[in-house]
Each structure stands twice: as C-alpha cells, then as structure tokens.
KEDO-966685 format. One record per residue (C-alpha): x, y, z. Coordinates in steps of 0.25 Angstrom, whole numbers, plus 5000, padded with zeros to 4 digits. Example, Ala and Ser with C-alpha at 12.3 -4.5 7.8 and 13.67 -1.06 7.14 Angstrom:
px_py_pz
5049_4982_5031;
5055_4996_5029;
//
This chain:
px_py_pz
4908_5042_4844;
4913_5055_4850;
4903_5053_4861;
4906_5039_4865;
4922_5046_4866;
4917_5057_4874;
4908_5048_4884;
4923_5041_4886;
4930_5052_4889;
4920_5055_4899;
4923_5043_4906;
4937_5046_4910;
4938_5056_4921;
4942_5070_4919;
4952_5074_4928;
4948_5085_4939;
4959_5094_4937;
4961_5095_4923;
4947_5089_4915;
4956_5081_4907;
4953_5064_4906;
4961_5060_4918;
4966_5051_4909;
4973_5061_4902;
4978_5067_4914;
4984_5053_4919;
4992_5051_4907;
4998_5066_4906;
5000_5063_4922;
5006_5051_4922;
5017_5054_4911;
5020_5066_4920;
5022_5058_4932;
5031_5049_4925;
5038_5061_4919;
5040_5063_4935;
5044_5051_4939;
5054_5050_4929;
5060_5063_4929;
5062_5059_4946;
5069_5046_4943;
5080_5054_4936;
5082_5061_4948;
5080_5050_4957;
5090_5041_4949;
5100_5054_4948;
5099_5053_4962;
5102_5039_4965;
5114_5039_4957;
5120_5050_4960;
5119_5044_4976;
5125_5030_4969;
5136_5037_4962;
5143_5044_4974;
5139_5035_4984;
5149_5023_4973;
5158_5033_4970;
5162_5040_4983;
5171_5049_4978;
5180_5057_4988;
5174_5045_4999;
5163_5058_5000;
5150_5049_4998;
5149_5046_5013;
5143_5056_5024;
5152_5060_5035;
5154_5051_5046;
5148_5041_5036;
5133_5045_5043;
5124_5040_5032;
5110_5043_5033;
5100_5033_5040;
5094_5021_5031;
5080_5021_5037;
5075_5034_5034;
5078_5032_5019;
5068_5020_5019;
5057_5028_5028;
5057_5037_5017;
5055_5026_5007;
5045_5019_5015;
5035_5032_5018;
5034_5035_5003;
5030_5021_4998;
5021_5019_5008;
5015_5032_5003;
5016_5027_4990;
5009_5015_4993;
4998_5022_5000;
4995_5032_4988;
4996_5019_4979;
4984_5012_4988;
4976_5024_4988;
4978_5027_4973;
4973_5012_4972;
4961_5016_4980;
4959_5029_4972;
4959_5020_4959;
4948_5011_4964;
4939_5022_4969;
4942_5025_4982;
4947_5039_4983;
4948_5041_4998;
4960_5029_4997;
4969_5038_4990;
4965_5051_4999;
4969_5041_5012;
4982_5036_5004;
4985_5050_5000;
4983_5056_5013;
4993_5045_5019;
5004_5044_5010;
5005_5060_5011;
5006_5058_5027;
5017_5048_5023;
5023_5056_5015;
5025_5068_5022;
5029_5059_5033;
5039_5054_5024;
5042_5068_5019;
5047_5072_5033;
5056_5060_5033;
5062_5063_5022;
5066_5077_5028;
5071_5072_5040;
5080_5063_5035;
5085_5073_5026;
5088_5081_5037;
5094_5070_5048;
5104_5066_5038;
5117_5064_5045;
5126_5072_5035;
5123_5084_5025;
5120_5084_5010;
5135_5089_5008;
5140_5078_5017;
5147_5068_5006;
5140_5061_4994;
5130_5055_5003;
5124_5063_5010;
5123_5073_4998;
5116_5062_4989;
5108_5055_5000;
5102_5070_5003;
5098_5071_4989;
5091_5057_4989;
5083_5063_5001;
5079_5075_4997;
5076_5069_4984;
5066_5059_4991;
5061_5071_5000;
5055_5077_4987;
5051_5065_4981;
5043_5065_4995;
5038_5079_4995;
5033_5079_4981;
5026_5066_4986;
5020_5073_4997;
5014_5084_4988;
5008_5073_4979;
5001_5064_4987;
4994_5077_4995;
4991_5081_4982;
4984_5066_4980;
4978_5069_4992;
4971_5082_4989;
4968_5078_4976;
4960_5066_4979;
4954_5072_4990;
4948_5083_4980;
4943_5072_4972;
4953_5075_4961;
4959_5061_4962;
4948_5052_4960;
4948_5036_4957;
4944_5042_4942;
4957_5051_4941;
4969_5043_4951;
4981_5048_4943;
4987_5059_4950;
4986_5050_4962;
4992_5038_4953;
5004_5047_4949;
5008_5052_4962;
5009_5038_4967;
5016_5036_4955;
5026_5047_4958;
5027_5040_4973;
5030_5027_4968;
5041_5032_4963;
5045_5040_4973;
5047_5027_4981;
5055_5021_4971;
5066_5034_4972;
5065_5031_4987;
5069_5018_4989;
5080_5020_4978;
5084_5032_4987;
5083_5025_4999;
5092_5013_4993;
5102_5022_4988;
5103_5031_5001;
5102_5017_5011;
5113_5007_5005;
5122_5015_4997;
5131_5022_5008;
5143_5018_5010;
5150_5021_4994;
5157_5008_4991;
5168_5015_4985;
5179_5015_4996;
5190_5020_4985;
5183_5033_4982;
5186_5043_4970;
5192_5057_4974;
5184_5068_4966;
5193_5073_4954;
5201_5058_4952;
5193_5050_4947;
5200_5038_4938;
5193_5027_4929;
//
C-alpha cells in the first residue's frame, strides 16, 4: 500500500527550486497571488473613487486644470492597449508551454517584455508631458496618481515577465511545472482590467457636472 502511495507521488514533479510536489507549490502560490490581486483591487477601487468623488463634487469649482488643459485621450488607451497585448502574448505562450512546447513561452516572454518596457516608457512620458502639475486643481492631482499608479503596475510587470523569461530559459519553467508563469499572467490579466477602468475614468469624466459647486467649510444637506 505505502509503495503504490509513494510510486504516486513520484509521478508528479518536484519543483526545481524548493523539491516540494509542484502541486503543493501551486496551491500555496496561487492563494498568494490572489492575496495580491485583492489587496491591489482595494487600492485600485480607492483610486477610482476618490477620482469620481472630486471630479461629482467640485468643490470650490478647483476640480478643473488651469486654462482647462486636460490631458490628451489617446495615450491613456496606448497604454491600455500595450499591456493587453502583452498579456495576450504571455497567455499564447503559457498555452504553448502547457502543451509542451517551452520555446513558445521563451518567444512570448521575450516579446511581451519588449512591449512592456516600450509601454513602460510611455507611461513616463506622458507623466512628464502633462499639461499642468500634480498641484494643479483636483484633476491633475488625481489623474497623476492614476498614472503613476498604472507606471508601477507596469514596472512590477516588466520585473515579472523578465523573470518568466530567465526562468524558462534555465528550464525551471517546464510544461511539467507552468505555474509561476500561469500566475504572472494572472497578475497581468488583472493589470488590464485596472487600466481600462483608469483609462475610462481619466478619458470621459472631465468636465464635473456640478456647475453649482460647494465652497470648502459650507457645506449644507
């Protein structure tokens, strides 16, 4: 009995890194890549709604930037649109991975991290063409933080599919143990999910739609 258990065992692999079953591994992974997820949802939602809540409220008619020069639509979505396609490229090589081809997700990792770098650098140049400062009204402050929150969502990105990379290059990643890879694309997938939502915000609600704006100090029920 203890034999036919143990010939079992053997038959899942052991992960490279630790010698644990890799199924073991994945379970503890995946529960802390959710941890993840969720603790950067809270963020992400904290976010959003503090962007909805100033831009509704208006108070002191200070939500607008000066001169009214929002920032440009186009590079919100750019910035969207380079990290899905990254994520969807890692998702086709994860998918190539899982069938036995390893050298898909070393040509999938290698192109999404070019694309996200590239996307990376977007990120900091629209940060730094803005056309008005962080202190600028209750815009430009909350658009900023939208930005930079979505230029470390990038970075961290960047870090984790070059790790992908590596790893599956040094055969630690291999079509018997895909999970790290699986969780980083995870991790994207939501990613993608934070930026649209930002670029909604940021893109369609400008203008506040309160005209009768409340002064700071008198506020009345």
């Amino acid at each position: 009995m203890s034999s036919t258990k143990a010939t079992a065992a053997d038959i899942v692999p052991r992960s490279a890194t630790t010698g644990e079953l890799v199924t073991t591994t994945a379970r503890r992974n995946t529960f802390g890549i959710w941890l993840c997820i969720a603790s950067d949802v809270t963020g992400t939602v904290a976010l959003l709604v503090a962007y909805a809540y100033l831009w509704s409220l208006n108070v002191n008619s200070a939500w607008a930037p000066p001169n009214n020069a929002w920032a440009a639509m186009w590079p919100f979505w750019a910035l969207v649109a380079g990290l899905v396609i990254a994520t969807l490229i890692m998702w086709w090589g994860l998918r190539g991975l899982t069938a036995g081809h390893r050298g898909r997700l070393v040509a999938a990792a290698s192109v999404s991290t070019v694309i996200v770098l590239v996307t990376w650098i977007g990120q900091i140049v629209q940060l730094s063409t803005f056309p008005f400062g962080p202190s600028d009204g209750a815009y430009a402050s909350a658009t900023f933080w939208l930005a930079l929150a979505n230029g470390m969502h990038l970075f961290m990105t960047l870090f984790l599919v070059t790790a992908i990379l590596n790893r599956t290059r040094r055969d630690l990643i291999t079509p018997d143990n895909p999970h790290h890879a699986r969780l980083v694309v995870m991790w994207m997938t939501w990613l993608c999910i934070a930026a649209f939502l930002g670029a909604i915000f940021a893109t369609t609600m400008t203008t506040s739609p309160n005209n009768n704006s409340p002064s700071f100090g008198t506020f009345s029920e």
